[in-house]
N, C-alpha and C positions, 0 to 999 in steps of 0.2 A: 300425363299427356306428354308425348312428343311432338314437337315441329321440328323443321329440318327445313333451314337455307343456304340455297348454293352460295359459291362466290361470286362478287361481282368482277371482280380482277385479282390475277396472281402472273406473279414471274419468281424466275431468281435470278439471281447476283453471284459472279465467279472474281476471284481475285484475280486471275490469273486470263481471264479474258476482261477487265476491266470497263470497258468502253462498250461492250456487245450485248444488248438486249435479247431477252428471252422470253417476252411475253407472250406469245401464241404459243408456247412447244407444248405440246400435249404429257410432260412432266414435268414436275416441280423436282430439287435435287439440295439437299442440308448434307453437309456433311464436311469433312480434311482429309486426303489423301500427300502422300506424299510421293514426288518421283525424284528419284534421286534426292538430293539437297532441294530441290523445288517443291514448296507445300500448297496446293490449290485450298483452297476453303469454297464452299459453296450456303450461302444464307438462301431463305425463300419470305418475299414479300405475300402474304396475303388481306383481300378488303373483302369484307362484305358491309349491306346496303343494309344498317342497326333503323333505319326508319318502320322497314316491317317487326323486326325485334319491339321496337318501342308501341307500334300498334296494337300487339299483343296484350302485352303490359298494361296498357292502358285499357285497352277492353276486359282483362279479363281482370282486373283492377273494377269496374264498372259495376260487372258482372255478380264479383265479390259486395261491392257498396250495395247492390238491390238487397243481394241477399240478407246482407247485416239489418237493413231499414224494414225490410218484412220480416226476418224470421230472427228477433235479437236476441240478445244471450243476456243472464243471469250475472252477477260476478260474487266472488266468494271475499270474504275477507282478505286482503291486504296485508302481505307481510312486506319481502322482497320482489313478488312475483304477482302475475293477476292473471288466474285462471277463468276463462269463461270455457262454452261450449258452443263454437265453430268448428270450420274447417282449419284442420292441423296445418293446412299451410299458409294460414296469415300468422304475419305479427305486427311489431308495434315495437317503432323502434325509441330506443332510452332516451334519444337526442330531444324529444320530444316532451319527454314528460313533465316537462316542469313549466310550458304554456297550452296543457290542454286545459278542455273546459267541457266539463262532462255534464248534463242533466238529463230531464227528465225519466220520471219511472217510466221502464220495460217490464215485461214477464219473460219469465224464464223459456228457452225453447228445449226442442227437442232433438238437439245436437248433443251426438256422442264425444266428438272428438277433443284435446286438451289445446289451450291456445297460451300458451306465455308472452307474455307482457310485460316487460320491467318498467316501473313506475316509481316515483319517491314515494318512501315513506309519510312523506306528510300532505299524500293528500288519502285523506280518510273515507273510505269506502263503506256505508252501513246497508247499503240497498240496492237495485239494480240503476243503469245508467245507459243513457243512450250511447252506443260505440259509434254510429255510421258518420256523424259530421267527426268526432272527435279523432279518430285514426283515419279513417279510409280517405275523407278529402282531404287533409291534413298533410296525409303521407304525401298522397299526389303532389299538392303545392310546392312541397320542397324537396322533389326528386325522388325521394327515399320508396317508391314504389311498394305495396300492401302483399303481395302477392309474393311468397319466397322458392326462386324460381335460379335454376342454374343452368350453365350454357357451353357444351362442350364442341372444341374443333376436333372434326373428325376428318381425316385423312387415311386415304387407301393403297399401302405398297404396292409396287411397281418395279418387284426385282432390283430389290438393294443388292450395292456389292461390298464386299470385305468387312460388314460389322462386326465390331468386336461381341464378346458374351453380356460385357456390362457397359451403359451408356445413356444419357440425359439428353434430352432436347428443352432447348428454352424459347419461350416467346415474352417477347416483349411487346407494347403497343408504339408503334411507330412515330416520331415525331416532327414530322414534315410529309407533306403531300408529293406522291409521284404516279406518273402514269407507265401503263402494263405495255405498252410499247405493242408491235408486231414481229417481232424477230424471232427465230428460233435458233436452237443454242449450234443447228449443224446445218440446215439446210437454208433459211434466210434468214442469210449476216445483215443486220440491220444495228443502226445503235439511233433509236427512233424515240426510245424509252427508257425505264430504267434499267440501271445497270451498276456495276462494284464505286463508280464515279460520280455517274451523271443518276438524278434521280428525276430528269426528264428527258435525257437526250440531250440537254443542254447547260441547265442549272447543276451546278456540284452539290454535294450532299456536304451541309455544314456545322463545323466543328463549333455547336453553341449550348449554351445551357438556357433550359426554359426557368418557366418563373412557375413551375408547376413541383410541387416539392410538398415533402422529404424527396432524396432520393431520383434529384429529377433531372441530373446529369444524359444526356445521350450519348448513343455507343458507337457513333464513328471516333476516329483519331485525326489529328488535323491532314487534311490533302491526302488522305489515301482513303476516305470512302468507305464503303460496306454497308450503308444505311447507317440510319439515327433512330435513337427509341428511348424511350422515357424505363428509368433503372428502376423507376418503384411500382412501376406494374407490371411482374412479372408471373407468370406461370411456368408449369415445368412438369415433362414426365420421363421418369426413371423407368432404365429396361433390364431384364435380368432375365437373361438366353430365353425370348420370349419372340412371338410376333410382331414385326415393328408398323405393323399398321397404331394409327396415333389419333390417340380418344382423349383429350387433354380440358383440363377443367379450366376455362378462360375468363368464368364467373365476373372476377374480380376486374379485369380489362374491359369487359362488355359493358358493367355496373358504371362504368367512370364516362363511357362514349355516352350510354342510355342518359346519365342523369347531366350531362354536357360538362361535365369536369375535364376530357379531355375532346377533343377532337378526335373526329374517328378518321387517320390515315391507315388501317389496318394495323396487321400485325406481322413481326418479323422474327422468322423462325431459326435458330444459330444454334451450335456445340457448347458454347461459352461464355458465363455470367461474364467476361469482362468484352469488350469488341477490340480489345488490343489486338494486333498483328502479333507483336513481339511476345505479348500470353499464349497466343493460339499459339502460334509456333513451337511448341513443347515436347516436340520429337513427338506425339503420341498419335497413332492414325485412328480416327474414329470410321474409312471407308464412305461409302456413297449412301445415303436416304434417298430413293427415289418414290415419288410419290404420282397420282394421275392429277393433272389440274382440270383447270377448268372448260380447257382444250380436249380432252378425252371424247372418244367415241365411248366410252363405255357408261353404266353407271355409277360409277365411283368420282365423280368429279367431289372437289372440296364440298366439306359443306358445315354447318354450325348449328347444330342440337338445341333446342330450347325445351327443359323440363319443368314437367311443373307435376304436383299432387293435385288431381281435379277431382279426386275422388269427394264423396258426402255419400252415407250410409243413414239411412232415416227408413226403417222395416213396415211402420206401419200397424195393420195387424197382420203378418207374415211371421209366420214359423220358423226357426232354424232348422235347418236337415242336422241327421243323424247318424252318428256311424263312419264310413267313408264310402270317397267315390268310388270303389273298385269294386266295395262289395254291396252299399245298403242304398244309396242313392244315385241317381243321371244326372249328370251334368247338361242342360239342352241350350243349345244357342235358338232363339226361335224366329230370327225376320233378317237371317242374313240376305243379302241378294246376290244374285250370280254377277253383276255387275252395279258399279256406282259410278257418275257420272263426277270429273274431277272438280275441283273448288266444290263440294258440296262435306254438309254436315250431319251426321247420323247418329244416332242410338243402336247401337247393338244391342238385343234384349239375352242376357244369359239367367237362367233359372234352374234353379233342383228341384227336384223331382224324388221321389220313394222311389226305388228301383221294385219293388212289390207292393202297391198298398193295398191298406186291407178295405175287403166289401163292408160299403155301409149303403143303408137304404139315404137316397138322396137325389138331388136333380142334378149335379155334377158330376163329371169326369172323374175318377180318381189319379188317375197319370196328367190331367190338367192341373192337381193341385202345388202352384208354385212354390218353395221355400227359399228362406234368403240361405247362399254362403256364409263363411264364416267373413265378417268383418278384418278387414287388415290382413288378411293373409288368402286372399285369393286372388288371382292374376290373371291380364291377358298377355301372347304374346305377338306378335304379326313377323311374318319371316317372308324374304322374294320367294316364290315359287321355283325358280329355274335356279336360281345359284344357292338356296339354303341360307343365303343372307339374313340374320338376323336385324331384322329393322327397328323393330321396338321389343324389349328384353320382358322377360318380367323384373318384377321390379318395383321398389318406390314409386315409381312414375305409371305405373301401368295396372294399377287398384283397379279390382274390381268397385264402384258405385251401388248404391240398391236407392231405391224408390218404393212407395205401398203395393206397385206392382212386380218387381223382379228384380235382380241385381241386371245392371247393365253396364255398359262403356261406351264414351264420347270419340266416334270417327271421325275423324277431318282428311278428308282426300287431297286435298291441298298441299299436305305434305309428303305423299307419296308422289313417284314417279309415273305419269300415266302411260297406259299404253302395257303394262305389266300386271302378273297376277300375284297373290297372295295367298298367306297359308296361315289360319288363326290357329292359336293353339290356347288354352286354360288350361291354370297351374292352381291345386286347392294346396294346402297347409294344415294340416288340422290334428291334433293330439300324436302332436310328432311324425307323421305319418304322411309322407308330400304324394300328391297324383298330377300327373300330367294327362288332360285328355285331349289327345289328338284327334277326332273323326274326321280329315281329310276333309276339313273345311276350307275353299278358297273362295275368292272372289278377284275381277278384276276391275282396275283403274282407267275409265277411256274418258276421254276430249272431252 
């Protein structure tokens, strides 16, 4: 599953325009140029609103507790590890193990998939145990969320100039609150908000250390500015003569806002692990990152990826298909609609088919008769209709599901852009042998 949320506020911050807010321009801009002996630096502050993040979490946290208290899992002997059979993306974190309290007998269910579990050795496992209060509410209480789920910023170039072939971008989580101002970096001079200085217009941005640690040092330098950010939560993506649109894994930053270990002032985007002036300064031009904010006319505005595996594979009495999709079986999407109505929630039904079955005397269809795909290796993928944008990839995240009736996938309109159309595609896997099937399947997003 993908979600996808905008920013709530971004600007950036110029050395070299110090005092000037930037928060309405319709680009964001990372990057060090030099003119002459004069080196500009440009950082990018970004926020987004982690309360719908944490909604998520916790619903689909919920979601996962039903399923545990109905349909619980078996466990195997106890070494280092404790396998049951859920869905592959819970777990069960170690912090934990040593005040749970596990009873009553379950039966086993009828989940394929493997669940690791690190547990001490000394608590002895001889028969099955209730999991739903022992992790799932457990985890909840103490932050550590059930559900293993990862969270990327994504950002869409905007005609960079002068980058080098090789080059890193770093974020850090911000350490002090500031507001995105209304100024823009050419047309309204304003210093309303933040800026290389002021991290409101008015307050300076201050040379302190939190009490937030390891590593919990902030990266301005005293009285010259640039923003403040906590050194041990950082992320980072390496480029190597590649596209500098920026898909960066923020997991780890989000993880510390969601469970309130940090305060969420955003994050703050830079060239270099240290915020020194006199590091940056190192003769080396890294040119302009321009990116669209959240000012954009376009679709590309900031936005923050929420992944998750929602997939569960449970057949039923359903067949496997045979052979492959090119030659022996149909791929059939069968209840798409031409249009979906936004904030709403759907099942896509995808199902095989025999591309020839054989006559048998019966009261059914033969081309009705449904078979699942292949488990773990079949895909959906959703792409914009008009720019080829890839929205949701295939992928970990984008498993095909089955149920006793058809393999299917969970739509959430909600996170697409409405007002736009789409293009599904399925990707099968199967004895080495990958198919993509297109049939110019779209649908659209409205109000």
């Amino acid at each position: 599953m993908h979600k996808f949320f905008t920013s709530s506020f971004d600007a950036s911050i110029y050395l070299q325009q110090p005092e000037q807010n930037a928060g309405r321009d319709e680009i964001l801009e990372v990057g060090k140029l030099y003119y002459g002996s004069v080196m500009d630096v440009a950082r990018t502050l970004i926020k987004f609103d982690t309360t719908q993040i944490s909604e998520v979490v916790l619903e689909e946290s919920a979601s996962l507790n039903s399923l545990l208290n109905s349909n619980s899992a078996s466990v195997s002997t106890i070494s280092s590890s404790w396998y049951t059979a859920v869905s592959s993306s819970l777990y069960w974190s170690s912090s934990y193990s040593t005040s749970l309290s596990v009873t009553n007998s379950l039966s086993s269910s009828s989940y394929s998939a493997s669940w690791n579990n690190y547990v001490t050795q000394s608590l002895v496992v001889s028969a099955s145990y209730n999991l739903e209060s022992a992790s799932l509410a457990l985890g909840i209480s103490n932050g550590d969320y059930v559900f293993n789920y990862k969270t990327y910023l994504n950002l869409k170039s905007a005609n960079s100039e002068e980058l080098p072939l090789e080059y890193s971008i770093y974020a850090n989580a911000v350490s002090q609150s500031w507001t995105m101002g209304t100024g823009t970096k050419f047309d309204n001079i304003t210093s309303d908000g933040v800026s290389w200085y002021y991290r409101d217009g008015s307050s300076k941005w201050l040379d302190l250390t939190s009490s937030y640690s390891p590593g919990s040092d902030t990266g301005s330098i005293k009285s010259s500015g640039g923003g403040t950010w906590y050194t041990a939560s950082m992320a980072c993506q390496s480029f190597s003569n590649e596209p500098d649109d920026i898909r960066m894994d923020i997991t780890n930053i989000v993880n510390l806002w969601v469970s309130g270990s940090l305060p969420n002032n955003g994050i703050i985007l830079h060239h270099h692990t240290s915020a020194s002036i006199s590091t940056d300064n190192d003769g080396l031009d890294y040119g302009i990152l321009k990116f669209f904010s959240k000012e954009t006319n376009t679709i590309y505005e900031p936005k923050l990826e929420l992944v998750w595996d929602d997939s569960l594979f449970i057949t039923g009495s359903l067949t496997p298909v045979t052979g492959s999709a090119s030659d022996d079986y149909k791929v059939v999407v069968t209840n798409l609609k031409n249009e979906y109505p936004s904030n709403s929630k759907v099942k896509i039904r995808v199902k095989g088919r025999d591309m020839f079955p054989y006559k048998t005397f019966g009261t059914t269809f033969g081309y009705d008769q449904a078979k699942f795909l292949p488990s773990g290796s079949s895909y959906y993928q959703i792409e914009d209709y008009i720019t080829n944008e890839v929205i949701v990839p295939f992928g970990d995240y984008s498993k095909l599901s089955c149920d006793s009736t058809s393999n299917y996938f969970n739509l959430d309109t909600s996170t697409y852009a409405a007002d736009r159309v789409y293009r599904l595609k399925i990707k099968i896997l199967q004895n080495g042998i990958t198919d993509i099937i297109d049939d110019k399947l779209t649908f659209k997003i409205v109000e």
